[in-house]
N, C-alpha and C positions, 0 to 999 in steps of 0.2 A: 504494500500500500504506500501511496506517496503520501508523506504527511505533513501537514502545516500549522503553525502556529496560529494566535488570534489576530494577530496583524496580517496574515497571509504570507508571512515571511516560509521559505522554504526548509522544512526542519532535515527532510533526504527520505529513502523510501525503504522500510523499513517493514518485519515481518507483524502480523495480526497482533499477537502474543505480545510485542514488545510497544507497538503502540497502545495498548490496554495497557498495560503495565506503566508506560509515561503518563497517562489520561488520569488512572488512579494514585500517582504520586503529585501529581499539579491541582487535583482536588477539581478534575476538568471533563466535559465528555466530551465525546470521540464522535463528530459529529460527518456521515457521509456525504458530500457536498458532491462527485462525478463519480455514478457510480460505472458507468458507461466506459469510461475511459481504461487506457491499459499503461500502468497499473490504477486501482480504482484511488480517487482523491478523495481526503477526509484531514477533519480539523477539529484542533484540539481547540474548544471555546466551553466558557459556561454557558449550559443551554436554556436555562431561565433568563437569566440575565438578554440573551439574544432576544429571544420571543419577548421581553418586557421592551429591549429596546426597539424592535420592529412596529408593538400595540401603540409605542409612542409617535414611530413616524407615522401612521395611519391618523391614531388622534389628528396630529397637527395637519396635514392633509384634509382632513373631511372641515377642519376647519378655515381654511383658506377659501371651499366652491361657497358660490355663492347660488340659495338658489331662488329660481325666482319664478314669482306665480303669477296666476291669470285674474287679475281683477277685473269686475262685473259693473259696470253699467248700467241700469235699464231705462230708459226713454220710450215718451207714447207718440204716437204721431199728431197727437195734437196738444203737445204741451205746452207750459205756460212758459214765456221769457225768463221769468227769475229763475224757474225750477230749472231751466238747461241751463242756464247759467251757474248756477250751486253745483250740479252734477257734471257741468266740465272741468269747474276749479278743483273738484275731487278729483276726475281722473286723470289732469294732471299733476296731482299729488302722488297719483298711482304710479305714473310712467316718470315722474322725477326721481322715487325710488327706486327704479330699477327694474319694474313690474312689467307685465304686459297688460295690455287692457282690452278686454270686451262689450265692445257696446253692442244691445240688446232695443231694438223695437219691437216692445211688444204689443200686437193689434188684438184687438179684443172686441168681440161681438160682431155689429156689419163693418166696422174699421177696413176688416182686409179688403174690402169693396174698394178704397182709396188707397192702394200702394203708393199714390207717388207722394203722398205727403208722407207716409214713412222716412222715405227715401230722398225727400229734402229735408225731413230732421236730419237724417242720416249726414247725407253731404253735408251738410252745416255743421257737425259736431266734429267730421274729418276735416275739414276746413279748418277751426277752429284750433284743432291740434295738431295741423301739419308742419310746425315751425319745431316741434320737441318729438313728434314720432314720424313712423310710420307702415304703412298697413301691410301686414303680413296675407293676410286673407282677405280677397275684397268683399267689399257687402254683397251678401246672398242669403236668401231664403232658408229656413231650418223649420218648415212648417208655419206656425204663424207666428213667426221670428225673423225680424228681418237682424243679421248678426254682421261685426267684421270684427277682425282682429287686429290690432296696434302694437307695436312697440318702440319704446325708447330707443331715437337716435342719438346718437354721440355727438357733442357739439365738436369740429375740427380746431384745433389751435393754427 
């Protein structure tokens, strides 16, 4: 077996017997890292100690992604000036954090008889927020939904 130390420094290649015997006097295990290879690689390290410091680069990892979710909208097709106004200054709160955003017109009763005021709420709200996003999905139909999906552009320096 070719054997290594915990810095991966080369110790020389040496019989079973004798690397067990180094492992239990350094108070180390004998860990097989190629077993593939000819003669197989193995390394003397503490094996707790490793797997504790691997849980830590994970930890710090999953701490770095950022993730980020789909905020919702809802708008009627005949809504009032103030209320789309309250409900856009949210959801550019939404897409200043980092979010994505979903707006939602919802048509309710003979409403869907008039799609196109839907769909000038619509463009008015995309309008409205084309200067901080933009649409990943354009508006379309999800039954009686008219939906699109937004997200946060990056401002360029």
């Amino acid at each position: 077996m070719r054997l290594l130390d915990e810095t991966g420094k080369q110790i020389g290649v040496v019989e079973k017997n004798e690397a067990l015997r180094m492992a239990q006097a350094q108070q180390k295990d004998l860990v097989e890292i190629a077993s593939q290879a000819k003669p197989p690689v193995v390394k003397l390290i503490d094996f707790k100690k490793f797997k504790y410091l691997e849980a830590k680069k994970e930890r710090e990892s999953k701490k770095s992604v950022k993730h980020v979710d789909i905020k919702e909208i809802r708008l009627s097709p005949f809504i009032g000036a103030h209320d789309f106004d309250t409900r856009i200054q949210k959801a550019e709160e939404f897409l200043k954090a980092g979010n994505q955003l979903k707006i939602t017109v919802v048509f309710k009763g003979r409403e869907i008889t008039h799609k196109e005021f839907g769909t000038g709420v619509m463009t008015k709200a995309v309008d409205r927020l084309k200067n901080i996003s933009k649409a990943i999905k354009p508006p379309h139909f999800e039954g009686r939904f008219l939906v699109t999906i937004l997200t946060a552009v990056k401002k360029q320096a």
